[in-house]
C-alpha positions in Angstrom: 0.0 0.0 0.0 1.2 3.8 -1.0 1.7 5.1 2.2 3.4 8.5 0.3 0.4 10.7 1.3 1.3 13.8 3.5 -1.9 15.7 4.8 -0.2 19.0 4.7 -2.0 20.4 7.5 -1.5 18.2 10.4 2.1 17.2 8.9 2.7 21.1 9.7 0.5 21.6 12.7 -1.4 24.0 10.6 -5.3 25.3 11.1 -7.4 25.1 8.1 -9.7 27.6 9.1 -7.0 29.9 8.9 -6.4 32.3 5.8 -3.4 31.3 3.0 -2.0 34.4 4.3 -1.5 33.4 7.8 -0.8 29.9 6.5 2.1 31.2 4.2 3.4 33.1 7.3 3.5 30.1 9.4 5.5 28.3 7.0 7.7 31.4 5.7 8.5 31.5 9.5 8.9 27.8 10.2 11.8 27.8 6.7 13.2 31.3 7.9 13.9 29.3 11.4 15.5 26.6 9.7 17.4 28.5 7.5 18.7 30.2 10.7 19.7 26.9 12.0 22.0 26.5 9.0 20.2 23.4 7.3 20.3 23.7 3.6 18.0 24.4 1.1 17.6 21.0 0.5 17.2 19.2 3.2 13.8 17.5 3.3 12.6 19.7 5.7 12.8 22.4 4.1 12.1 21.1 0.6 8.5 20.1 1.9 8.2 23.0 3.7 8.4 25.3 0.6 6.4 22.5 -1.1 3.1 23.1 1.5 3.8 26.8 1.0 3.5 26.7 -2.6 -0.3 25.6 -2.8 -1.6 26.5 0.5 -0.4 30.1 0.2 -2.1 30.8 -3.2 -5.9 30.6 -2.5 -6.9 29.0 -5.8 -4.4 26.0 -5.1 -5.3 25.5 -2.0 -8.8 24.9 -2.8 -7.8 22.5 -5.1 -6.2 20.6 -2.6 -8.9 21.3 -0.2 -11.8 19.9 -2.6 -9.5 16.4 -2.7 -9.1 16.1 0.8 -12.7 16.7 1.0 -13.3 14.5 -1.5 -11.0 11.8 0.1 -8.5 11.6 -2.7 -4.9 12.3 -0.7 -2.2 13.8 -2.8 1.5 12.2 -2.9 4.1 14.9 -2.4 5.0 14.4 -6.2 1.2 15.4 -7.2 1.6 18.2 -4.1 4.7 19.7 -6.1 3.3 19.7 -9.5 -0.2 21.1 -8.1 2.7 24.1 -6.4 4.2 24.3 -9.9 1.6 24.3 -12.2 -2.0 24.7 -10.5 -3.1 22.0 -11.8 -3.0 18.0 -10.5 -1.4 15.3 -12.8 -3.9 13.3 -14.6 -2.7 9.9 -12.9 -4.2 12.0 -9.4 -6.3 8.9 -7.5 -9.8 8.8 -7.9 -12.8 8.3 -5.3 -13.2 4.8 -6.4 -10.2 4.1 -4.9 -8.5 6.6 -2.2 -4.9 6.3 -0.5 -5.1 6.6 2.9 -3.1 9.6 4.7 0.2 8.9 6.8 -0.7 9.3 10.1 1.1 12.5 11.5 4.7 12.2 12.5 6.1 12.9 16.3 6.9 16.3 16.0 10.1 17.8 18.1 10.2 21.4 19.1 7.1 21.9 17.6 9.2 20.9 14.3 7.6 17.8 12.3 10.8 16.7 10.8 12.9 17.0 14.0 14.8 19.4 15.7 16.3 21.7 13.4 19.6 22.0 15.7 20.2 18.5 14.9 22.9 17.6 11.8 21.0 15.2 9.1 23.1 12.1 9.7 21.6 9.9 7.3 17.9 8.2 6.1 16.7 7.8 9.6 17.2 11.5 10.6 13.7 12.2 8.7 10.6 10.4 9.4 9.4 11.3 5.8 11.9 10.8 3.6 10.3 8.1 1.6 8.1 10.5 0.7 10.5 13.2 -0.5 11.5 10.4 -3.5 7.7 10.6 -5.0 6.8 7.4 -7.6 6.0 10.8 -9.9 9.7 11.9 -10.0 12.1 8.3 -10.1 14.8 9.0 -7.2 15.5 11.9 -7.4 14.3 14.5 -4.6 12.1 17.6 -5.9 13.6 20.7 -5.7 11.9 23.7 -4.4 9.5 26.3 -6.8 11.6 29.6 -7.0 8.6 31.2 -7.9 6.4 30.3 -4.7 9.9 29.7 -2.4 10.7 33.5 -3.0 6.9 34.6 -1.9 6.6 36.6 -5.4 2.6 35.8 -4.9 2.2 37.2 -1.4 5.7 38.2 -0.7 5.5 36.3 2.7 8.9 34.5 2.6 10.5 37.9 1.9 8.5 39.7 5.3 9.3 37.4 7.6 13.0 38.2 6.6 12.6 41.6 6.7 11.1 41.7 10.0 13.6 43.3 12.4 14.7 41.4 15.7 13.7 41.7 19.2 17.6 43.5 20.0 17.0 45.8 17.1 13.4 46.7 17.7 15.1 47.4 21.4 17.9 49.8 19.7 15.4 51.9 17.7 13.0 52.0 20.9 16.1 53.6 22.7 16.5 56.0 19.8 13.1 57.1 19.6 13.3 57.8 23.4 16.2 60.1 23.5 14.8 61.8 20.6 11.3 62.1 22.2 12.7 63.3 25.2 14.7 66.1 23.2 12.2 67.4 21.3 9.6 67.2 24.2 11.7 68.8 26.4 12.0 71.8 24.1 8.6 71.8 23.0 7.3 71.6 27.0 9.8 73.8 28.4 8.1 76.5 27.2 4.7 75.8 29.0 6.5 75.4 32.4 6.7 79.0 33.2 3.0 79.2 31.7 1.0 76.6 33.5 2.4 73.0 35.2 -1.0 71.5 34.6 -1.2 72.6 30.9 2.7 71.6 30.5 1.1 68.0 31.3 -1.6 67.8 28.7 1.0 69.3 26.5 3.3 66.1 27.1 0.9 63.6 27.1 -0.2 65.6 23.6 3.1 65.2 22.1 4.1 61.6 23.2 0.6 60.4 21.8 1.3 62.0 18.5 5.3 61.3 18.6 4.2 57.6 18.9 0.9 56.9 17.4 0.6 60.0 15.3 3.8 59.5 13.6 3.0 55.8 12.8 -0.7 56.4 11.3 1.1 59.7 9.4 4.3 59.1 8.4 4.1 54.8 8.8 6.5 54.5 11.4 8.5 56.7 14.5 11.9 58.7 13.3 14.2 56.2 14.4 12.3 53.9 12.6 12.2 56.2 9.5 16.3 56.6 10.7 16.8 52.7 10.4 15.2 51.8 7.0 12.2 50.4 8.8 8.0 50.5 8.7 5.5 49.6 10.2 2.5 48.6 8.4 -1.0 46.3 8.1 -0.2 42.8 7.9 -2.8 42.1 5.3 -3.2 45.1 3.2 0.7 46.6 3.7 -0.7 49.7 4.2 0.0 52.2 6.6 -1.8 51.8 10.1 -4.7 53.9 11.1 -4.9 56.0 14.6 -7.0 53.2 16.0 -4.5 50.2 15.4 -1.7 52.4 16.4 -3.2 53.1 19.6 -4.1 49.4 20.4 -0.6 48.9 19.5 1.2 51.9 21.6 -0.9 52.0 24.7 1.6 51.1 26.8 4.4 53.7 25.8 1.6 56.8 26.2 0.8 56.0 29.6 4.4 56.5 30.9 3.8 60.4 30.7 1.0 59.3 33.8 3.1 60.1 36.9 3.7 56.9 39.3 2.1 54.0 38.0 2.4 54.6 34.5 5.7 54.3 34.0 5.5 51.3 36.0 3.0 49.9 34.0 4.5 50.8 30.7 7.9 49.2 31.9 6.5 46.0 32.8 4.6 45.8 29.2 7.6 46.5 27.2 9.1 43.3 28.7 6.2 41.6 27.9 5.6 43.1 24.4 9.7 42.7 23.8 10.0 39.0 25.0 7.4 38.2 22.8 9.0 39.2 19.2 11.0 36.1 18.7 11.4 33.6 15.2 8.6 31.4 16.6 5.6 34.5 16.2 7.3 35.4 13.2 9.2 38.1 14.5 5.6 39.7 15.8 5.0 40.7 19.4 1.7 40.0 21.4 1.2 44.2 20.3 2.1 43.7 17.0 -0.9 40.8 16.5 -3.1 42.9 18.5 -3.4 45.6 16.1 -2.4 43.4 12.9 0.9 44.9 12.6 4.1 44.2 11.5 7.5 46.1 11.7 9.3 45.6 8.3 12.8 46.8 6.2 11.0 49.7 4.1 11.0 48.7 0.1 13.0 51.0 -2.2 
């Protein structure tokens, strides 16, 4: 019996009742952390990795891999990589008469299916699915991966994920942005100190809010953000944010202008929010999700 049958989204640990978009993030993310680990291009993991990502991030071949699953027709990775190459399924694709059962899902390590991605290949038994990177479709030789989907032309997902800055320098440009802040605010409320201490407050709280939520709805991201090459932007429509979503996303920075427990409370949320922007959420803190956002190298 063919047992060459992935189903690609328990193989992956994937939910189907997610959009292709945040499916091709997921697996952008999970190839970005391998490549990081220093396994080649090649490796099975990978190879089926960009495989999945080439139908299920392109909504038209993902729902025809969805009606045969539905159906009950499983797809062998060879019929998987021609559907990613040409969206369309070979004609020799099984028919209802008589399905091929899935593999049941392999063990997964580190949340990884194919093992831990610190460990050196040392041979066949390293990955649980090799068999089925040598499809019946293709002789012996392993597939190699679609440049077209690989480099996220379609959606340009592989690309963010590696654009996304990391959580050290998201920390350097925060820095930056609060000596600047402070500069400028202590020029611009240095003036209202000999007016009015109350109205020097509003006047602070004023400026911060627009330094760090006006300037990111305006302008798409702070100036040392604008100083670094970086944006910050809508996950789904790559557009720049609006007030709302950059107030969901910068609460916790405005309230350190409230005397006492506001800067308490904004210090223990940017460990929070900064612990949180790690390979594993796609480089995307818990603030970040909240308000759809992602902070990305600007496009010339």
């Amino acid at each position: 019996m063919n047992t060459n049958i992935p189903n690609l989204y328990s193989a992956f640990g994937l939910d189907r009742n997610e959009d292709s978009n945040a499916l091709a993030l997921s697996l952008s993310a999970r190839d970005l952390r391998l490549e990081q680990m220093g396994i080649p291009q090649n490796d099975p993991r990978r190879t089926q990795t960009v495989q999945a990502f080439s139908v299920l991030a392109d909504p038209q071949k993902r729902a025809t891999y969805d009606a045969k699953l539905d159906l009950g027709i499983p797809l062998t990775w060879g019929q998987i990589q021609h559907l990613g190459n040409f969206g369309t399924l070979p004609a020799d694709t099984a028919s209802p008469s008589n399905p091929q059962p899935f593999a049941q899902p392999q063990a997964t390590t580190n949340g990884y299916v194919f093992g831990d991605p610190t460990v050196q290949a040392a041979g066949p038994a390293f990955n649980p699915l090799d068999n089925q990177v040598h499809s019946a479709m293709y002789g012996q030789t392993p597939f190699s991966p679609t440049p077209a989907s690989f480099a996220g032309q379609s959606y340009g997902m592989m690309n963010s994920s590696s654009e996304r800055p990391t959580s050290s320098t998201r920390l350097l440009m925060a820095i930056l942005d609060m000596f600047i802040a402070g500069f400028v605010g202590f020029m611009v409320m240095g003036f209202f100190v000999y007016v009015n201490e109350s109205l020097m407050f509003i006047v602070g709280v004023l400026f911060t809010a627009f330094y760090i939520i006006g300037t990111e709805s305006v302008w798409g991201a702070t100036p040392a953000k604008k100083l670094m090459g970086y944006e910050v932007r809508d996950v789904t429509t790559h557009s720049r944010l609006s007030a709302g979503a950059a107030a969901k996303r910068n609460w916790w920075k405005v309230i350190s202008v409230v005397p006492g427990v506001g800067g308490i409370v904004s210090f223990i949320m940017a460990i929070v929010y900064g612990t949180s922007i790690k390979p594993e959420n796609e480089m995307r803190g818990i603030h970040d999700r909240v308000a759809n956002a992602e902070v990305v190298k600007k496009q010339r």
